[in-house]
BAFI-3210 file (N, C-alpha, C; in Angstrom, 3 decimals, decimal comma, padded with zeros to 6 digits):
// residues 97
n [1|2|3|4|5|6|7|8|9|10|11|12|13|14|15|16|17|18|19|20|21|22|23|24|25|26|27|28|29|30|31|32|33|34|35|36|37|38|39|40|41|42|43|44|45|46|47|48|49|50|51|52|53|54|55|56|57|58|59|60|61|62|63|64|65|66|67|68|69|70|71|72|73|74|75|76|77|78|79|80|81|82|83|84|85|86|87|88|89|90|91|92|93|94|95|96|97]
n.u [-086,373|-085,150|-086,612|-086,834|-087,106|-086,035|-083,083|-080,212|-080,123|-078,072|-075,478|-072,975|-072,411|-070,059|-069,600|-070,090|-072,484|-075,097|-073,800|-073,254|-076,179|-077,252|-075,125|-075,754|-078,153|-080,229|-082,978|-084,164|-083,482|-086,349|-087,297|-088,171|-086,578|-084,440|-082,691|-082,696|-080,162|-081,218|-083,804|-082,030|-081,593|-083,832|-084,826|-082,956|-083,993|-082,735|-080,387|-078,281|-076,636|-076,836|-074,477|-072,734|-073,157|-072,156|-069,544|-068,907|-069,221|-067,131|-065,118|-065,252|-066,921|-069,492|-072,636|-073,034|-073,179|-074,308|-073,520|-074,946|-074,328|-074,496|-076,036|-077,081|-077,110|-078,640|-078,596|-081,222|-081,510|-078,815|-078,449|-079,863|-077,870|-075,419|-076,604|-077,492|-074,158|-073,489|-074,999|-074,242|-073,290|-074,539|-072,705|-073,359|-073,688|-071,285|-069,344|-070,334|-069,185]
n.v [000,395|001,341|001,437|002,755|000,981|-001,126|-000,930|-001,643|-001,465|001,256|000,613|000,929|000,258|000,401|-001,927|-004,078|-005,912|-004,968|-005,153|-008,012|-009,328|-008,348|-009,386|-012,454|-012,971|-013,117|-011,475|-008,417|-005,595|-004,159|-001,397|-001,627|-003,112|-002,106|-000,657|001,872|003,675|004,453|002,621|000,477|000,333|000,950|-001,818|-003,284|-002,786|-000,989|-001,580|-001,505|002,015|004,819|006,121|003,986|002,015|003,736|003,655|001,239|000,851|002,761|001,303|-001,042|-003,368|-004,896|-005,074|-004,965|-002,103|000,479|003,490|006,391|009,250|011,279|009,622|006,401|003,157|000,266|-003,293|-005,247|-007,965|-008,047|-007,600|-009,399|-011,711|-010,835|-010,492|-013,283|-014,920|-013,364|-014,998|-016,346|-019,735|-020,329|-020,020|-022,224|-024,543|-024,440|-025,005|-027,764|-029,691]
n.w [009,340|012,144|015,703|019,024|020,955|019,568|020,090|022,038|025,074|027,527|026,859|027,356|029,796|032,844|034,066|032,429|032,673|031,815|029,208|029,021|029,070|026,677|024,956|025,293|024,855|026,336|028,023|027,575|029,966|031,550|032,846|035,402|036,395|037,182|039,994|041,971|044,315|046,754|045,987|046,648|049,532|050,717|050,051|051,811|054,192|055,368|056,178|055,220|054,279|052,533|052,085|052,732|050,840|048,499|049,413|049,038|046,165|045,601|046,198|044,999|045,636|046,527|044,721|041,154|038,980|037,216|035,543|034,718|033,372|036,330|037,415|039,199|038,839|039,643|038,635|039,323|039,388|039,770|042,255|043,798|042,958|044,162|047,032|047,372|048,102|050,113|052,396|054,942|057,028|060,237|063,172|065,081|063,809|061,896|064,254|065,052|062,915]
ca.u [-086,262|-084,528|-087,198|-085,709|-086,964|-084,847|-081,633|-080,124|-080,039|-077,153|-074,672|-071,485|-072,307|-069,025|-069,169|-070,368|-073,608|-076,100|-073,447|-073,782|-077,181|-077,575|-074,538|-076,053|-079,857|-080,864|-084,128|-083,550|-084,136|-087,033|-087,164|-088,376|-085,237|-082,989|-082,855|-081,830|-079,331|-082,405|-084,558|-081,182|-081,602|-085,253|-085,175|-082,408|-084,856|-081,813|-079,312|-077,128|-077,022|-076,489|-072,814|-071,971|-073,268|-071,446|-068,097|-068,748|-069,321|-065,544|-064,156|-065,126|-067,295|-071,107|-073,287|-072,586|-073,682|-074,435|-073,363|-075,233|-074,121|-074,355|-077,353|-076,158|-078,471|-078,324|-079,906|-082,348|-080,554|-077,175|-078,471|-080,368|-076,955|-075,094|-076,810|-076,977|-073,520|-073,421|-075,319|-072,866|-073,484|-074,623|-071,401|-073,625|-073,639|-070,244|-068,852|-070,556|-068,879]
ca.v [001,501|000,960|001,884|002,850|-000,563|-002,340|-000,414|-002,162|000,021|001,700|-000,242|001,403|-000,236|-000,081|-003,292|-005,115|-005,948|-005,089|-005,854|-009,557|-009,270|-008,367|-010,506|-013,603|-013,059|-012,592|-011,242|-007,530|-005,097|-003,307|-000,316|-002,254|-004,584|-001,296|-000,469|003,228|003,263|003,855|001,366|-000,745|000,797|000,314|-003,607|-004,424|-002,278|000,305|-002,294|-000,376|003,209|005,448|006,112|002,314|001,725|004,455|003,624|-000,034|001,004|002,793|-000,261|-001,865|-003,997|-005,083|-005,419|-004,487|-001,106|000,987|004,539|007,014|010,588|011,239|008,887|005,246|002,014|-001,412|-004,556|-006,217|-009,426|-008,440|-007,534|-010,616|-012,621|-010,196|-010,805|-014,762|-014,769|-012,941|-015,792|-017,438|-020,526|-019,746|-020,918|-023,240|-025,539|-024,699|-025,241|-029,397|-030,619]
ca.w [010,269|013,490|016,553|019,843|021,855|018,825|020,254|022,868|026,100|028,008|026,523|027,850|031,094|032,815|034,990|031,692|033,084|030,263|027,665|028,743|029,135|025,108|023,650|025,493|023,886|027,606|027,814|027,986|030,954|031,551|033,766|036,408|036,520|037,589|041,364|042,300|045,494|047,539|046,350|047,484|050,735|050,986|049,795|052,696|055,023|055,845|056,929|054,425|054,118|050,905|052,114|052,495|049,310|048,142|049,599|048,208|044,770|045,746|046,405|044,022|046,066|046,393|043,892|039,958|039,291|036,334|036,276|033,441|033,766|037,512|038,320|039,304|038,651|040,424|038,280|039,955|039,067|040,395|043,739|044,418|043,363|045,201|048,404|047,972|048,209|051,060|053,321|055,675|058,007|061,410|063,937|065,317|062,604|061,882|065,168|064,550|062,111]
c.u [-086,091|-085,659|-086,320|-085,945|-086,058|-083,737|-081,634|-079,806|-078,846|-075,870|-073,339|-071,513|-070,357|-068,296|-069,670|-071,876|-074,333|-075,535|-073,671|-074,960|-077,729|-076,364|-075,003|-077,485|-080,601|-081,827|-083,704|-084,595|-084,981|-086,696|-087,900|-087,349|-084,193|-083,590|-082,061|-081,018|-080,239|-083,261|-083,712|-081,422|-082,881|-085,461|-084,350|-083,005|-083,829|-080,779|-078,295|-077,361|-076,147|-075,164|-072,075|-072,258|-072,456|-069,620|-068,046|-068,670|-067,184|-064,470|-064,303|-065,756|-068,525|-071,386|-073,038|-073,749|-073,688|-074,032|-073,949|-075,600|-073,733|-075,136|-076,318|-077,402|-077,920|-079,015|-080,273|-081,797|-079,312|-077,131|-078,566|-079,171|-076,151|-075,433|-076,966|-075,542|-072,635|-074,383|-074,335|-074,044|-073,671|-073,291|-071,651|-073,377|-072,525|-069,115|-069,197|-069,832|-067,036]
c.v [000,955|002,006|001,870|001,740|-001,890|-001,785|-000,929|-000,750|-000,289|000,412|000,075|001,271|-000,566|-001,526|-004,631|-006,357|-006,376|-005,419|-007,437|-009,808|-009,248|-009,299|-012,453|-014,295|-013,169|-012,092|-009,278|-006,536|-004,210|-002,131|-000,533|-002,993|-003,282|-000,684|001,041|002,658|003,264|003,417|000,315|-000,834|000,049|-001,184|-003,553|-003,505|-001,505|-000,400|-001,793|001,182|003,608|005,682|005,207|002,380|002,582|003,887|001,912|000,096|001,547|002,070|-001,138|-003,460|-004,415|-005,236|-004,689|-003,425|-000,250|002,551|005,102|008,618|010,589|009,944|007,010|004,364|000,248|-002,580|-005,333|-007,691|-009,782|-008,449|-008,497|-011,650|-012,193|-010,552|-012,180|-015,140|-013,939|-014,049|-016,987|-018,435|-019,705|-021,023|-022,294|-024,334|-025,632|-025,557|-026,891|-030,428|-030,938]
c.w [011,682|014,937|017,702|020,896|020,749|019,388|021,850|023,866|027,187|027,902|026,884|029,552|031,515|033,901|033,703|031,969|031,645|029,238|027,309|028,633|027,381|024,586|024,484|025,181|025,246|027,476|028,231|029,121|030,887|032,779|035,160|037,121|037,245|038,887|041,344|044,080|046,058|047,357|046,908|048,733|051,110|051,054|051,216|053,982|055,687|056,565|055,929|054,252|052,925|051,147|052,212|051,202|048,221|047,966|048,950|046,792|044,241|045,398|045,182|044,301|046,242|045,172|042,794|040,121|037,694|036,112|034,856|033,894|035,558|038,741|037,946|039,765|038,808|039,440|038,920|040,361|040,027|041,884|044,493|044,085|044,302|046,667|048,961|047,886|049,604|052,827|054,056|056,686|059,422|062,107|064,293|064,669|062,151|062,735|065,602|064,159|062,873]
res [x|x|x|x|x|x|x|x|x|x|x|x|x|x|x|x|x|x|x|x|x|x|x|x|x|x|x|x|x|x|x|x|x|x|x|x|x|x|x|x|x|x|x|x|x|x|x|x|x|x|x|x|x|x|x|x|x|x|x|x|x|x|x|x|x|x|x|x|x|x|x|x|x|x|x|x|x|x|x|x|x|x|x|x|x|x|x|x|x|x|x|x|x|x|x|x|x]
***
């Protein structure tokens, strides 16, 4: 008998997210691991607002994103690579070499 923590969850992720997450034996996500847009907001202390994040999701830009029905879910994971990726050199140090 198949219980519903044996069924892998929201698997029609359409950025492919959680699918890698289960075909790589990844440890799978709890409901802690998924960020709503404003806990995104909240973590970067409002240096983004829900309509950037919005118009990034548009684009096709920022951090992978989950969408289920209307409600739209960030992983934990993708944010924090997401935003190291986003750390540039200060000029100073550029402007050195």
């Amino acid at each position: 008998m198949t219980t519903f923590t044996d069924q892998p969850r929201f698997t029609g992720c359409p950025c492919g997210t959680t699918k890698a997450y289960i075909e790589t034996g990844a440890p799978s996500l709890g409901v802690e691991d998924w960020l709503t847009p404003e806990d995104v907001v909240a973590l970067l202390r409002g240096a983004l607002s829900l309509g950037t994040l919005r118009n990034y999701r548009s684009a096709r830009v920022g951090p992978a994103y989950i969408r289920i029905g209307r409600a739209v879910f960030y992983p934990r994971a993708e944010v924090s690579a997401w935003l190291a990726e986003q750390v540039r050199e200060s000029e100073a140090r550029w402007n050195d070499r």
